[in-house]
N, C-alpha and C positions, 0 to 999 in steps of 0.2 A: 787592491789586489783581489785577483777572484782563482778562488779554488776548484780545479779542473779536474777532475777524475777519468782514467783512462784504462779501459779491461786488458790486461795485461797481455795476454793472446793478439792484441792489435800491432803487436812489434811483429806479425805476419802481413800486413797490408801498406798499403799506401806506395806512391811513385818513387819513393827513394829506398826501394826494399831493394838487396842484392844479390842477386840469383847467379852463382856459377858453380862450378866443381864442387866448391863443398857448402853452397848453402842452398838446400834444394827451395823449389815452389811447392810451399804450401793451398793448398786451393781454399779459401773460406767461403767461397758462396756468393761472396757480397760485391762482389765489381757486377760495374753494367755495359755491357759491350754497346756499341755505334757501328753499325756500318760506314765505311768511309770511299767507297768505289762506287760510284751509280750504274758502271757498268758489270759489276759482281757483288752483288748483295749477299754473300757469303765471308768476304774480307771485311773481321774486327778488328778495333781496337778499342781498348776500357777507351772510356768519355770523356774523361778531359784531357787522354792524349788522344782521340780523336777530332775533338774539340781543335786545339790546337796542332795539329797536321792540316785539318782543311782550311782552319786561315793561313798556313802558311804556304801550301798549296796554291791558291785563292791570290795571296800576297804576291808573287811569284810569276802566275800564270804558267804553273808546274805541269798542269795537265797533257801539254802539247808534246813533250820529251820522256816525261815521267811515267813508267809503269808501277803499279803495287805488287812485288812480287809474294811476300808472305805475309798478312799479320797476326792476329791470334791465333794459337794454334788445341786444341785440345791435347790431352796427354795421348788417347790412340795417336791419333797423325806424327804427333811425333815419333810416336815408336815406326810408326809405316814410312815417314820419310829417315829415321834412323837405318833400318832395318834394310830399306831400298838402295840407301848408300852404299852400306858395306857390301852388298851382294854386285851395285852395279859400278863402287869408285874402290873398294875395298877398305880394310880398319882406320891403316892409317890418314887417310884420304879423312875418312870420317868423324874420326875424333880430333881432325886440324879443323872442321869446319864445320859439322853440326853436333846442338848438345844432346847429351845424354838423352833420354826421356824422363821425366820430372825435373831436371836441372837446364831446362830453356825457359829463356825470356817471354816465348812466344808464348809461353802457357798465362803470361800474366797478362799478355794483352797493351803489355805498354815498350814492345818493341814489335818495327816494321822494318821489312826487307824492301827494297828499290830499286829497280834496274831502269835503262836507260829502254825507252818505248822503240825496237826494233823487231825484224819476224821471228829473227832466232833466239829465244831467252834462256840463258842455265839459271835452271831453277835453284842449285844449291849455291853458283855463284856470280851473280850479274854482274852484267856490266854498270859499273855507276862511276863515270869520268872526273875527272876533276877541271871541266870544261862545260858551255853551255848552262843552260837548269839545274844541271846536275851540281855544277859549282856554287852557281846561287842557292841552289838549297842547303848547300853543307855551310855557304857563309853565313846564313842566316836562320839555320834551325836550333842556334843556342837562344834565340832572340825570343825563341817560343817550344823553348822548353826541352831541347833534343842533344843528345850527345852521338858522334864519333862510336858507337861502344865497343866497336875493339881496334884502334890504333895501328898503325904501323910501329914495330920494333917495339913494342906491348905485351909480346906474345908471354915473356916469361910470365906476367904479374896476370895476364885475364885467361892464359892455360888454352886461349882460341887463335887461328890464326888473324891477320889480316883482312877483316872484313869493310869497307870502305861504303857498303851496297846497305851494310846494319846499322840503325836507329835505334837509340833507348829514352823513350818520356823520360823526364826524371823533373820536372817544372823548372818553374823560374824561384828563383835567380840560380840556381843550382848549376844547371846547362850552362850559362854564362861565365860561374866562377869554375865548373869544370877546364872550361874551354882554355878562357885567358891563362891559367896554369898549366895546361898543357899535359893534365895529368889522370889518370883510366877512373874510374868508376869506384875500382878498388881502393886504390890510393886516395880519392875523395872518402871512403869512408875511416879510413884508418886516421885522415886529416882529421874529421871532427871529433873523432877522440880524444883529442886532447886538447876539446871545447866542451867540458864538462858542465851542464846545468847547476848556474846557479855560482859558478865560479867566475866563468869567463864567457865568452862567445866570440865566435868566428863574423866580425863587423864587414858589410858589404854594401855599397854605395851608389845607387844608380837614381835614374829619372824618377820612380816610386815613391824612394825615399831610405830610410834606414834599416838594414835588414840584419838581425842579431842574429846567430844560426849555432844551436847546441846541444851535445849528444846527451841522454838520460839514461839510465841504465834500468829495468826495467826492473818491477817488487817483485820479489819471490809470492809476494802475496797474489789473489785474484786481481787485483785494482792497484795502478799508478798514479799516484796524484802530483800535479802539480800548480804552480802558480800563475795565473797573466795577469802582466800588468796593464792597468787601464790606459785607452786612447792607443791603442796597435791593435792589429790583427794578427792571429799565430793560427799557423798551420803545422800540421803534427803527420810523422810518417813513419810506420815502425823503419829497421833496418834488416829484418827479415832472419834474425838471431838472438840480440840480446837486450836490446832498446831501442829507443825513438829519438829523431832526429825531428828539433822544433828547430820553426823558422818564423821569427816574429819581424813583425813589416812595423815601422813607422813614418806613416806618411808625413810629408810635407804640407807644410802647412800654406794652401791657398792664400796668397796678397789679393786684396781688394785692387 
């Protein structure tokens, strides 16, 4: 076993942090944005959910139907496209469809907006069918790391309405067990609460190999420590409140 120390403050970062109504984006400095449009080198996203949109992109051959309508947003722009709402779709219009300012995804970089590549595009709500590329991208963006993030008939539990066009990184295998249970973002966090580190874990099972997944609660102290066990790989994500969400990988083991 190896002893793994983690700055408490980091239950701010990582792909599986949950940004809505009441857990705002804290900004720490430390994401590195990618452009992901050759044709507009102004649209980011953090890197290894950009990483992962252009292989799946790539995968797909998404480019030919697919437009990038939004992805990293700064906090100004959000206030400017908040702001532009209300005056041009009015309140309620706006608080069904775009977030607050400090309380969007866009600010972190690991949500992307998508419309269907036609002349006329709404900016606030694209088209994105459940037909064409459009379909294949949604059936295969848990494959690399993507969720749905706000659902049909979801509305109560994500407080946004029906977005079909909105994308949240959140990695693998996550996206995957999001998907196959059928259940928001939200509800995936409340789920691994009660996979407490070090008691139990949330067991998940694919082509990789064995994925143990458990929630930590984070030290009142500066610094979290905890344990990994030898021969896996763990990857660590705060939850953007009160602790981290590990996901520890054990591969399978190659036959000669």
């Amino acid at each position: 076993m190896k002893t793994i120390t983690i700055p408490s403050d980091r239950v701010f970062e990582g792909s599986l942090i949950l940004i809505n109504a009441n857990y705002s984006y804290k900004e720490t400095g430390k994401k590195i944005l990618k452009p992901i449009d050759v044709s507009n080198k102004k649209i980011f996203l953090e890197k290894d959910a950009a990483d992962a949109f252009l292989m799946l992109m790539n995968d797909i051959g998404g480019w030919k139907e697919i437009v990038i309508v939004s992805g990293w947003r700064s906090i100004s722009e959000q206030h400017d496209i908040f702001s532009s709402s209300i005056i041009e779709k009015g309140l309620e219009f706006t608080q069904k469809y775009v977030a607050f300012p400090g309380y969007s995804e866009h600010q972190s970089g690991l949500a992307i907006d998508l419309g269907l590549k036609q002349s006329d595009i709404d900016y606030i709500r694209p088209s994105f069918p459940y037909s064409g590329s459009c379909k294949i991208f949604k059936d295969k963006a848990s494959h690399y790391g993507f969720i749905e993030r706000y659902p049909k008939d979801k509305e109560e539990i994500t407080k946004i309405a029906w977005e079909p066009w909105h994308f949240r990184y959140v990695g693998c295998p996550h996206a995957e067990i999001i998907s196959k249970l059928g259940i928001t973002f939200e509800e995936y966090h409340d789920l691994l609460k009660q996979y407490e580190y070090g008691r139990r874990s949330y067991i998940y099972k694919d082509s990789e190999g064995v994925w143990r997944i458990s929630y930590l609660k984070a030290s009142t102290e500066s610094f979290t420590t905890i344990e990994k066990s030898s021969g896996s790989s763990l990857y660590l994500s705060g939850n953007n409140s009160d602790g981290f969400i590990l996901t520890e990988l054990k591969t399978k083991e190659k036959r000669a």
